[in-house]
N, CA, C and O atoms as CSV, one atom per row, in Angstrom:
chain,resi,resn,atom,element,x,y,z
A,1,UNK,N,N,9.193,-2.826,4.748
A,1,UNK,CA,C,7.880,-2.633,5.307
A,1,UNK,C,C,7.153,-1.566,4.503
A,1,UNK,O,O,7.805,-0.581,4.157
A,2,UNK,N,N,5.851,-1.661,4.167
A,2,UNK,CA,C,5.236,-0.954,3.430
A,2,UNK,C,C,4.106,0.119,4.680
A,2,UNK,O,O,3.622,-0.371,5.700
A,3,UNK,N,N,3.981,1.039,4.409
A,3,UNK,CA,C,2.932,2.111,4.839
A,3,UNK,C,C,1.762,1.558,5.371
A,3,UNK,O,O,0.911,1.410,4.494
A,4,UNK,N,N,1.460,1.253,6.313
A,4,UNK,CA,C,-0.197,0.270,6.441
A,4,UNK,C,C,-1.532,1.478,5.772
A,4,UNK,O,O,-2.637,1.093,5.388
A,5,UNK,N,N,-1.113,2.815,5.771
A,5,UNK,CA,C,-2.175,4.143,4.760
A,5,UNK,C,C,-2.138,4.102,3.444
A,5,UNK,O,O,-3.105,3.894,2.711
A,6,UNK,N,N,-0.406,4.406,2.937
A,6,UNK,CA,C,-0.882,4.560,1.496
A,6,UNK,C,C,-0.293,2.752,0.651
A,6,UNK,O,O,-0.485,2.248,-0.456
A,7,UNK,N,N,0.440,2.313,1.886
A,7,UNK,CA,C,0.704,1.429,1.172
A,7,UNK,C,C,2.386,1.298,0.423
A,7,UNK,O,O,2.906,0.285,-0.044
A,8,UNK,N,N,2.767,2.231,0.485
A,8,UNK,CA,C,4.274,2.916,-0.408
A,8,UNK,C,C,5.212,2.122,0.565
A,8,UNK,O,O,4.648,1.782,1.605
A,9,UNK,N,N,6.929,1.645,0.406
A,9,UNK,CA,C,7.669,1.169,0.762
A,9,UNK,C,C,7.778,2.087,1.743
A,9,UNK,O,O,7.219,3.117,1.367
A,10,UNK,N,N,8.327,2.221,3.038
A,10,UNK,CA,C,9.338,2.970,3.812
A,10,UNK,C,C,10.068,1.829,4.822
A,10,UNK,O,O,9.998,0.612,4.988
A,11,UNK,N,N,10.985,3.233,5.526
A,11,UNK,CA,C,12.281,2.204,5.954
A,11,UNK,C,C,12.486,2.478,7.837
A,11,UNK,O,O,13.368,2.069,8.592
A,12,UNK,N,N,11.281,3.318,8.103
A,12,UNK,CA,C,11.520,3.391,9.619
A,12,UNK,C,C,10.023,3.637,9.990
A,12,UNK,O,O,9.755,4.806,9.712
A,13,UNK,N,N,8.906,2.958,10.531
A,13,UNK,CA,C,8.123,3.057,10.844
A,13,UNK,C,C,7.774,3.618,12.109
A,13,UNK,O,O,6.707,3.355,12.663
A,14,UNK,N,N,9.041,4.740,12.808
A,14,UNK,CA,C,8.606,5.267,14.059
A,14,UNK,C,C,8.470,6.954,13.785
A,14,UNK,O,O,8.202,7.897,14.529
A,15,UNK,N,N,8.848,6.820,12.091
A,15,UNK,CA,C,8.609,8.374,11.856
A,15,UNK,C,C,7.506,8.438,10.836
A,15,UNK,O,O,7.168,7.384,10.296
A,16,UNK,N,N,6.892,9.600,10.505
A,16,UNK,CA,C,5.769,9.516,9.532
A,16,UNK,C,C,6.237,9.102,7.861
A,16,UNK,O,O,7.202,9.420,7.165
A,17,UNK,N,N,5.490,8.567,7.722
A,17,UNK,CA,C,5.366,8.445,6.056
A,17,UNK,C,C,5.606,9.629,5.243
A,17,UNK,O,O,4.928,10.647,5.099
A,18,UNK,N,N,7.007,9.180,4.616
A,18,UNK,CA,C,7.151,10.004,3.922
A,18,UNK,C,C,5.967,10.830,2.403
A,18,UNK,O,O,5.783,11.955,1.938
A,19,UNK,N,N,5.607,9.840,2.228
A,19,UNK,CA,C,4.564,9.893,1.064
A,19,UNK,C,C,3.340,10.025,1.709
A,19,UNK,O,O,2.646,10.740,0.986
A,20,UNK,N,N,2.541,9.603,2.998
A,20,UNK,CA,C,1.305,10.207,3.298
A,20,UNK,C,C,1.150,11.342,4.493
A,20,UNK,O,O,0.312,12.217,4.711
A,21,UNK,N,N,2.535,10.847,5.260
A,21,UNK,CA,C,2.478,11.708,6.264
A,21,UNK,C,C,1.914,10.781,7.895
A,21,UNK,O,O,1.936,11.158,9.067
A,22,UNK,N,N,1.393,9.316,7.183
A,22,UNK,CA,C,0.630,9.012,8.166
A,22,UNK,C,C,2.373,8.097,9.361
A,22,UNK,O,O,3.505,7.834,8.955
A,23,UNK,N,N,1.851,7.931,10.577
A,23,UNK,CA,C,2.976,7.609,11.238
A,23,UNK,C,C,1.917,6.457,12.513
A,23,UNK,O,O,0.892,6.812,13.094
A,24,UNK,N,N,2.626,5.059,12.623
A,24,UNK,CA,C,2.243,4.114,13.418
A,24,UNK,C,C,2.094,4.838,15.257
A,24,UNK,O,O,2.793,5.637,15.880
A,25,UNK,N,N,1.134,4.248,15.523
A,25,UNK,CA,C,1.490,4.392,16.908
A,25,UNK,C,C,1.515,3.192,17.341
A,25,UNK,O,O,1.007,2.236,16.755
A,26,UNK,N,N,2.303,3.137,18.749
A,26,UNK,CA,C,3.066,2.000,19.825
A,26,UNK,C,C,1.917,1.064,19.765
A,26,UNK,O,O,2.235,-0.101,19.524
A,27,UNK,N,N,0.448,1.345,19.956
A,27,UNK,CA,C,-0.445,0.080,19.785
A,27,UNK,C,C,-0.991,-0.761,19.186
A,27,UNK,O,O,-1.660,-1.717,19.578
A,28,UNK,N,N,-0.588,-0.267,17.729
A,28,UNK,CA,C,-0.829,-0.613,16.327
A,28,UNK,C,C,-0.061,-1.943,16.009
A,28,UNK,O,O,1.160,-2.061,15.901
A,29,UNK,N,N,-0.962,-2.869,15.886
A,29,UNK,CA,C,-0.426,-3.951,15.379
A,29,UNK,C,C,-0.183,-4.929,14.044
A,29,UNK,O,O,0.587,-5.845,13.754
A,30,UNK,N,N,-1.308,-4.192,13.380
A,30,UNK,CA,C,-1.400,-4.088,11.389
A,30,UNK,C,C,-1.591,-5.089,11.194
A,30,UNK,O,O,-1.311,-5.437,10.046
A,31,UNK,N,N,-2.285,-6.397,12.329
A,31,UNK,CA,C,-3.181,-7.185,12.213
A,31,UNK,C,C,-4.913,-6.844,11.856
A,31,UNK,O,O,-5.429,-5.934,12.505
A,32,UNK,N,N,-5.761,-7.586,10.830
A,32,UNK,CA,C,-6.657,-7.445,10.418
A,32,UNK,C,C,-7.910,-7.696,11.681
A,32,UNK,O,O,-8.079,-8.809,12.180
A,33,UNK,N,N,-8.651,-6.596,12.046
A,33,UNK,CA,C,-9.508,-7.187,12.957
A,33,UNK,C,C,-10.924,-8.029,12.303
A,33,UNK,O,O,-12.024,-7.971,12.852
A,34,UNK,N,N,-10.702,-8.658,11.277
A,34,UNK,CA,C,-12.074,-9.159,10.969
A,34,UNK,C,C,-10.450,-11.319,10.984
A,34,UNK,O,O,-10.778,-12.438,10.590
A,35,UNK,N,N,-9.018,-10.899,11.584
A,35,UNK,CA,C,-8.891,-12.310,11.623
A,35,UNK,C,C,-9.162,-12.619,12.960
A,35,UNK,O,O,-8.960,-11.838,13.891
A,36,UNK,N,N,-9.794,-14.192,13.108
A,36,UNK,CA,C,-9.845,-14.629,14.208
A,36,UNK,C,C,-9.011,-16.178,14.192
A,36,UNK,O,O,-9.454,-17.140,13.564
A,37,UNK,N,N,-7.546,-16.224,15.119
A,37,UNK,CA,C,-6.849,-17.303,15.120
A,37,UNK,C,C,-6.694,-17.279,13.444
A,37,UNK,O,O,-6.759,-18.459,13.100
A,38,UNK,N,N,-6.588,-16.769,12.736
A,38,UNK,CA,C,-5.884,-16.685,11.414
A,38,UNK,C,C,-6.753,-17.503,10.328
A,38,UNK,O,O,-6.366,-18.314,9.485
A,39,UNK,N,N,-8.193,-16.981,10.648
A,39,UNK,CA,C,-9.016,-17.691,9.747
A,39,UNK,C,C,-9.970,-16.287,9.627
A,39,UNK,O,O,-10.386,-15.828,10.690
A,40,UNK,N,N,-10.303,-15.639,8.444
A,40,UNK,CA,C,-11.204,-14.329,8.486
A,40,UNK,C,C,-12.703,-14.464,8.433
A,40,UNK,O,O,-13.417,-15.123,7.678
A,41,UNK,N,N,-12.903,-13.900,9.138
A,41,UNK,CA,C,-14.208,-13.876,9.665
A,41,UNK,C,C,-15.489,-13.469,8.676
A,41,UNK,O,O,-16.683,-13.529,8.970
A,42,UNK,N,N,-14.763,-12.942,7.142
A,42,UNK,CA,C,-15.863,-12.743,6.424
A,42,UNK,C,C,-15.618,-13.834,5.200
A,42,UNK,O,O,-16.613,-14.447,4.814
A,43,UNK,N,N,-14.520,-14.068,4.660
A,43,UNK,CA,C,-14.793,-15.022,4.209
A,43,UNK,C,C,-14.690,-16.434,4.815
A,43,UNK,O,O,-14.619,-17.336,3.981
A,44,UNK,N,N,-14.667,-16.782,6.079
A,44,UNK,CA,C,-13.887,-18.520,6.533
A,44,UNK,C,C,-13.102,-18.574,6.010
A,44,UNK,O,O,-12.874,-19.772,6.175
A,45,UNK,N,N,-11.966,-18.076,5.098
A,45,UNK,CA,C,-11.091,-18.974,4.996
A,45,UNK,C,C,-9.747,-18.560,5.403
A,45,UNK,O,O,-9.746,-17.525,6.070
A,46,UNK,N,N,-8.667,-19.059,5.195
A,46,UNK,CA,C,-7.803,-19.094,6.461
A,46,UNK,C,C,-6.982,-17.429,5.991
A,46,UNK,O,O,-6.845,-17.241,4.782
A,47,UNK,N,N,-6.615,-16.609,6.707
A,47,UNK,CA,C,-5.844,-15.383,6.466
A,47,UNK,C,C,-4.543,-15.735,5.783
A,47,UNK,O,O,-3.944,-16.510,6.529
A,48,UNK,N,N,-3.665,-15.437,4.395
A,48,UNK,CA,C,-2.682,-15.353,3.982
A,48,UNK,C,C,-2.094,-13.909,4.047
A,48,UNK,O,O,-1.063,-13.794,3.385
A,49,UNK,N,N,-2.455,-12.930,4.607
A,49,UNK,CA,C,-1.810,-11.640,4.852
A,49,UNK,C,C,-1.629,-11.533,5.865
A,49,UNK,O,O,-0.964,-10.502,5.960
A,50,UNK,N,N,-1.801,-11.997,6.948
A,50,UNK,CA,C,-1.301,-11.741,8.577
A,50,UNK,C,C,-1.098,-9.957,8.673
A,50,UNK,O,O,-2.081,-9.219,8.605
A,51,UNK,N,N,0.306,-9.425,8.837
A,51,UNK,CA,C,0.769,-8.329,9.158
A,51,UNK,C,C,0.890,-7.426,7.685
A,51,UNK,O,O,1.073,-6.210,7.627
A,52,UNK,N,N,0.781,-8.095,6.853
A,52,UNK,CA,C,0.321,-7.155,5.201
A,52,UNK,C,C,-0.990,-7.095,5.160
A,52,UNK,O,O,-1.583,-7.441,4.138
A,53,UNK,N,N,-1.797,-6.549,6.503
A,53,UNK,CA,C,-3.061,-6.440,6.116
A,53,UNK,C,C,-3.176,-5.393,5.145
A,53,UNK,O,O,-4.382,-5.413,4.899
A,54,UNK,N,N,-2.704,-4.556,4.491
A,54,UNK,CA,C,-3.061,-3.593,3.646
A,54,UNK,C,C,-3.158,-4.278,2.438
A,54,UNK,O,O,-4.067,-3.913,1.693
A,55,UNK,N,N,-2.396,-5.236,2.045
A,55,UNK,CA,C,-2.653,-5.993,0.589
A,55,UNK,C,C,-3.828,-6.888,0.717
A,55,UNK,O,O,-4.072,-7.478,-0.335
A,56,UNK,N,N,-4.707,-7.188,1.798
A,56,UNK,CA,C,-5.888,-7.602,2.249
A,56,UNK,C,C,-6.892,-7.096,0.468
A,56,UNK,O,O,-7.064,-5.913,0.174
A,57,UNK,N,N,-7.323,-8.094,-0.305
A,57,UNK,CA,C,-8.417,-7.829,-0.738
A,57,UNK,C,C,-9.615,-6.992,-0.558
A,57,UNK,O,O,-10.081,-6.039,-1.182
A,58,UNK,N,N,-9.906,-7.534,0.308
A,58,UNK,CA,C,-11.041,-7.629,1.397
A,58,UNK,C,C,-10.979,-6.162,1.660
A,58,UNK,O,O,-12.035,-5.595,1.378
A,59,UNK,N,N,-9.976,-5.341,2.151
A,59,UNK,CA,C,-9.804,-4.231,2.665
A,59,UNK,C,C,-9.754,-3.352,1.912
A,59,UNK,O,O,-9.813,-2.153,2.184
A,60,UNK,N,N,-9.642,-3.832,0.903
A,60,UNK,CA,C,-9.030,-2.881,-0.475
A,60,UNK,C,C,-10.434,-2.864,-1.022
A,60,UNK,O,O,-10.432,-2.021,-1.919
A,61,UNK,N,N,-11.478,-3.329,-0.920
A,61,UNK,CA,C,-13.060,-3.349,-1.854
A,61,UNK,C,C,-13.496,-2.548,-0.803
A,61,UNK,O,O,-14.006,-1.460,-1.070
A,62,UNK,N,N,-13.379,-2.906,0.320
A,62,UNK,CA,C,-14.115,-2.096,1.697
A,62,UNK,C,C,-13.562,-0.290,1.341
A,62,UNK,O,O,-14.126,0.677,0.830
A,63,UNK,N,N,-12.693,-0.444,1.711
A,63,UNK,CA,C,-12.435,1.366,0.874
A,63,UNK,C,C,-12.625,2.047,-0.272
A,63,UNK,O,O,-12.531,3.262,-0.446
A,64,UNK,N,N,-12.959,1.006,-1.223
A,64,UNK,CA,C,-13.109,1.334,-2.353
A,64,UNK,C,C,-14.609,2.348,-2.731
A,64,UNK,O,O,-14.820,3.292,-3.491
A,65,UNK,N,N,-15.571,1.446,-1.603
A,65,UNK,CA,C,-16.678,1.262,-1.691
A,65,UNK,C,C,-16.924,2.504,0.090
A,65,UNK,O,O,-17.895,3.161,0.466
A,66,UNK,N,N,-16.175,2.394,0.422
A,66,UNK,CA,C,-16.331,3.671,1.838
A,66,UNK,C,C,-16.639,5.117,1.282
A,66,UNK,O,O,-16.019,5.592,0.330
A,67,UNK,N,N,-17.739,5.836,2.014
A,67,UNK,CA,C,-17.401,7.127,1.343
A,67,UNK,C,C,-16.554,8.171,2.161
A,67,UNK,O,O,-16.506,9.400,2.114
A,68,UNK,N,N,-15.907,7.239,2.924
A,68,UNK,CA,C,-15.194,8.074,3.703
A,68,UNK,C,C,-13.781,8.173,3.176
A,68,UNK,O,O,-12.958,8.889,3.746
């Protein structure tokens, strides 16, 4: 399982990331909220990342481009 923050491999997702520090909480589901029934809502076409939303394209231009 990879980091849904920085992205980096780790091996227990109930403790923080070793490499960002960041750590899941119990409600977190690392489903993409722009899928609906597994088709994305900005481009139509059908979601191939399900629960790797971090390798999401889509997500990866959106931050790129965030100035946050």
């Amino acid at each position: 399982m990879n980091c849904f923050a920085c992205g980096k491999p780790i091996t227990n997702k109930n403790v923080n990331c070793p490499y960002c520090g960041y750590r899941f909480t119990v409600d977190e589901d690392n489903y993409c909220p722009n899928c609906n029934f597994g088709v994305c809502a900005i481009t139509e076409n059908m979601c191939n990342k399900g629960i790797y939303f971090q390798d999401c394209n889509i997500k990866e231009e959106a931050e790129r481009k965030s100035p946050f």
